[in-house]
C-alpha distance (Angstrom), angle and dihedral (degrees) to the residues before:
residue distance angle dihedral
X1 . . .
X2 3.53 . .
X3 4.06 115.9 .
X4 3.77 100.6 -162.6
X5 3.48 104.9 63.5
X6 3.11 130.8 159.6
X7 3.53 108.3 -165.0
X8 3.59 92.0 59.6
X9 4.45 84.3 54.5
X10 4.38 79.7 57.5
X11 3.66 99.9 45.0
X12 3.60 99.6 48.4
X13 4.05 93.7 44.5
X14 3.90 85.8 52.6
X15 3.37 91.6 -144.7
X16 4.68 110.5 148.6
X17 4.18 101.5 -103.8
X18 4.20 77.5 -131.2
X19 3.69 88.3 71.1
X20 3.41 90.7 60.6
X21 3.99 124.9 111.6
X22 3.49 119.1 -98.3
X23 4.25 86.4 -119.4
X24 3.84 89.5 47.4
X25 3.64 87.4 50.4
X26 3.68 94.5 54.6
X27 3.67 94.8 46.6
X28 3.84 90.4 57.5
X29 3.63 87.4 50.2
X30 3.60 86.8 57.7
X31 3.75 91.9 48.0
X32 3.54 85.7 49.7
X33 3.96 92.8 55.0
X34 3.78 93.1 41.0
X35 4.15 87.1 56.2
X36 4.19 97.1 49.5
X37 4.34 81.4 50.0
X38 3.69 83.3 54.1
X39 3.76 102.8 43.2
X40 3.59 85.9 50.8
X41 3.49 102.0 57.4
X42 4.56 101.0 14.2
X43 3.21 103.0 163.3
X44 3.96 90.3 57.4
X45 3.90 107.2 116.3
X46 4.31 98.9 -159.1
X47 3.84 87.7 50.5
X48 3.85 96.3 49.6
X49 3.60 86.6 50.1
X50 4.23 94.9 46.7
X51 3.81 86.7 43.5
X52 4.06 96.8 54.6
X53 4.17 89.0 42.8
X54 3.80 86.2 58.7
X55 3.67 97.2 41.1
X56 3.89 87.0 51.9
X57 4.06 87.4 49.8
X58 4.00 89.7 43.2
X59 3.92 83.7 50.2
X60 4.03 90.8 53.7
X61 3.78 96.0 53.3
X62 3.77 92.9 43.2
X63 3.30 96.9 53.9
X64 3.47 97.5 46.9
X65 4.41 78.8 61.3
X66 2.95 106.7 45.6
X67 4.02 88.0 51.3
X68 3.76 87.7 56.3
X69 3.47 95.7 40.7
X70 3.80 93.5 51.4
X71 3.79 84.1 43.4
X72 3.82 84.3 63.8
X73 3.21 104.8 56.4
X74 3.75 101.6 55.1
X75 3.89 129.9 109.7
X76 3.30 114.7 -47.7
X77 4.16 85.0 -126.5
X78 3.31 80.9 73.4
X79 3.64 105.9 55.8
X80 3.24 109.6 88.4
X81 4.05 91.0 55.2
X82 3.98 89.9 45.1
X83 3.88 84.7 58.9
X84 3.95 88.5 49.1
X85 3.68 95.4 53.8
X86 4.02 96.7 30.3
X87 4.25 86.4 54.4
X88 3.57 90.3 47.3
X89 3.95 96.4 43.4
X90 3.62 95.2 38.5
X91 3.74 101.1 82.3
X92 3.63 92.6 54.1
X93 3.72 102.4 36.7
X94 4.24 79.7 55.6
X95 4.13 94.2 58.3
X96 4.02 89.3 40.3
X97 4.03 93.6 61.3
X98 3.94 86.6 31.5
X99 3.49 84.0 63.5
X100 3.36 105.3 39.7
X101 4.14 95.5 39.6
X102 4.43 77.7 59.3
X103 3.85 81.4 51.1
X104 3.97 89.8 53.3
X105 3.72 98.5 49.4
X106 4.08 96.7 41.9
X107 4.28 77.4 56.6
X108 3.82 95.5 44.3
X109 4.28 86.4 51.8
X110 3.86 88.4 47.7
X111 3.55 94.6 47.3
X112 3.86 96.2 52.2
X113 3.58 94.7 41.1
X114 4.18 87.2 48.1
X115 3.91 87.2 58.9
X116 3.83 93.2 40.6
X117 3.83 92.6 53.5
X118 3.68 90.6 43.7
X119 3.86 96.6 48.4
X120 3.46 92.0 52.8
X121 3.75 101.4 40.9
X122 4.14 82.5 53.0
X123 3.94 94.6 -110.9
X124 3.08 86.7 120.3
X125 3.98 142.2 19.9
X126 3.85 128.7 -130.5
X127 3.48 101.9 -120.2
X128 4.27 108.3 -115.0
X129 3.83 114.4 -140.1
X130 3.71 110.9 -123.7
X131 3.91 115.3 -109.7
X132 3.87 113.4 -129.5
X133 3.97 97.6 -116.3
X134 3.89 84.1 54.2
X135 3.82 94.2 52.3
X136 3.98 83.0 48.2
X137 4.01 95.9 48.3
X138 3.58 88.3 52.5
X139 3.61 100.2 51.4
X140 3.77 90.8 43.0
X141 3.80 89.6 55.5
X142 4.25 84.1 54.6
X143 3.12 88.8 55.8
X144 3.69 95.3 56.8
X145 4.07 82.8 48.9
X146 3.24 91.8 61.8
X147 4.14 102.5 51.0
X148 3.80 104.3 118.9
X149 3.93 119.8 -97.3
X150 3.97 84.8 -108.9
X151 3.81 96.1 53.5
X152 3.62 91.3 43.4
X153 3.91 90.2 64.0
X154 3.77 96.5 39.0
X155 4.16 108.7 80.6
X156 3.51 92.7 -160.2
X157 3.95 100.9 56.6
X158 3.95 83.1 44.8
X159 4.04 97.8 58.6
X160 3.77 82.5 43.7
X161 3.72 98.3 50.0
X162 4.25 87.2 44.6
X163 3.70 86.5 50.8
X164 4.16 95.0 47.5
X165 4.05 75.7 51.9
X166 3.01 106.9 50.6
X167 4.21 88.8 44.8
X168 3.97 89.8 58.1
X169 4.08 83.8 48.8
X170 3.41 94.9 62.7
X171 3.57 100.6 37.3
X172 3.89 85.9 54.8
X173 3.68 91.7 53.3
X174 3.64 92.2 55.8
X175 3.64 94.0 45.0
X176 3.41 103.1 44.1
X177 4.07 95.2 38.4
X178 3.72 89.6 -120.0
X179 3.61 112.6 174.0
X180 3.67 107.0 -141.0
X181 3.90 138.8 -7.1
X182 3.46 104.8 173.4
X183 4.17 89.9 115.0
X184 3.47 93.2 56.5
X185 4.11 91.0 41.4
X186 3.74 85.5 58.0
X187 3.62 100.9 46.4
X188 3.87 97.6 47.4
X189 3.46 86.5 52.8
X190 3.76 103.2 52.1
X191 4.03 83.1 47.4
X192 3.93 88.4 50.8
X193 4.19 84.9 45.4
X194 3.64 82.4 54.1
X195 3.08 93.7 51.6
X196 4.08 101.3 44.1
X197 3.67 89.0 51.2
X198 3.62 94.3 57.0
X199 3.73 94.0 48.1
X200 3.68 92.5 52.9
X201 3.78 91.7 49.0
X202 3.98 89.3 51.1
């Protein structure tokens, strides 16, 4: 749970996210990046750390827009002393979230060279996108988990539920244009050959 964030700043000033600055929009973008590193690897302290130093930078520039943006929409009585203030605020407000946006992108190099180093030092491992026929084995091999107790120990409800299995299988390669399932064919079945045997012994 990160402390410093920003989007909790945005929500509870109400203020539209497409008000926002073009800078403050950028830093939440970094924010944004700094959060999918962390959900990636969460349990990684330096990363917790880099992500609530930019959320408390993110939080800086945002709240330095959403003052001037609620600024804005005041009476128009008080426009012409808005302008007054705003023109003599403006210049400094500017070099505060120059500054800070310089902070923000020095952090955002750190943080991808931190998970670099660490993925290639083996700290940490590049996480490997699941192939479809993978997510299919696996949910096949639930399936079998779930066969009732009963079925489990009777051989002839298990060749029937392999062969109910391996229908759907082939239906789903020809309606999903899957290339192959042949690994996943051969695997259920030396689980359902597993299975068999044990019945038999029982």
């Amino acid at each position: 749970m990160i402390k410093n964030d920003p989007y909790k700043l945005l929500k509870e000033s109400g203020v539209a996210k497409n008000l926002l600055s073009d800078k403050t929009k950028e830093a939440l973008e970094i924010y944004d990046e700094t959060i999918d590193g962390l959900n990636e690897f969460p349990k990684d302290k330096s990363l917790m750390e880099m992500a609530e130093k930019i959320g408390k930078a993110a939080i800086e520039v945002l709240s330095e827009d959403v003052e001037q943006i609620n600024a804005g929409l005041k009476d128009e009585v008080q426009e012409t002393e808005k302008k007054r203030i705003k023109k003599a605020q403006s210049k400094k407000v500017v070099e505060k979230a120059d500054k800070t946006m310089d902070y923000l992108a020095e952090c955002r190099l750190k943080l991808r060279e931190e998970r670099k180093r660490k993925q290639e030092t083996g700290e940490i491992k590049t996480p490997v996108k699941r192939k479809l026929t993978t997510k299919l084995k696996d949910s096949m091999k639930k399936i079998i988990g779930m066969m009732p107790k009963a079925v489990k120990e009777d051989e002839q409800k298990i060749t029937r539920t392999e062969h109910a299995v391996q229908i759907f299988l082939s239906d789903l390669k020809c309606i999903w244009g899957m290339n192959k399932i042949k690994p996943i064919e051969e695997e259920l079945k030396e689980k359902f050959d597993q299975l068999k045997e044990k019945a038999v012994t029982e």
